[in-house]
N, C-alpha and C positions, 0 to 999 in steps of 0.2 A: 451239581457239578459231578463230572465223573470221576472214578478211585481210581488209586492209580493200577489197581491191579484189572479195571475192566478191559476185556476183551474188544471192544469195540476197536476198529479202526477206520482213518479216514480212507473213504475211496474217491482214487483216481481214476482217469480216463486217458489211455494213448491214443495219439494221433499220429498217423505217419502219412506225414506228404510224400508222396510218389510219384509226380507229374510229373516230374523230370524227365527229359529224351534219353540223356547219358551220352550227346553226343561226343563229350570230351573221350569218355573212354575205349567209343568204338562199338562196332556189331549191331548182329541186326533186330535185335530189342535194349529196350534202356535199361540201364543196369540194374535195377532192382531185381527184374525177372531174369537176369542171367544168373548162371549155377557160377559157384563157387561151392569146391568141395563135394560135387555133389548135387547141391542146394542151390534152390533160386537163392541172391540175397538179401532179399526183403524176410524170406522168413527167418533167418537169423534173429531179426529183432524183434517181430513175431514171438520164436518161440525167447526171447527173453523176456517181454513182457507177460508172456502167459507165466513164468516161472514167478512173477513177484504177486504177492496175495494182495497187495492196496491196489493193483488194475482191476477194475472192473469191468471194461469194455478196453476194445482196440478197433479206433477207426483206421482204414486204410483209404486217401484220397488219391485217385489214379486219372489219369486222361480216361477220354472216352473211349479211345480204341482200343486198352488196353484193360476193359473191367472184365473179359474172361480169364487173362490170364492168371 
């Protein structure tokens, strides 16, 4: 059993579905890859999950037509 002072922790794994169109919102890509601020908005959450130390990995799921962007 582990003490309570080990360093170990549990790791997770994010997944961001992003297939979505966005056609509620409008334009001519789906909303994840429009800027806000700046920024596309997918990587908001991006860079939030790179901030927390239990992510280990971040999957990103996207249509087909849109794995370059």
């Amino acid at each position: 059993m582990p003490s309570a002072n080990s360093s170990t922790q549990a790791q997770c794994h994010a997944l961001l579905p992003t297939a979505g169109t966005g056609s509620r919102l409008g334009g001519a890509l789906p909303k994840q890859f429009q800027e806000l601020a700046g920024k596309p908005m997918l990587s908001y959450a991006i860079d939030a999950f790179i901030k927390t130390p239990q992510i280990a990995s971040i999957w990103v799921g996207v249509s087909p037509g849109f794995i370059d962007n």
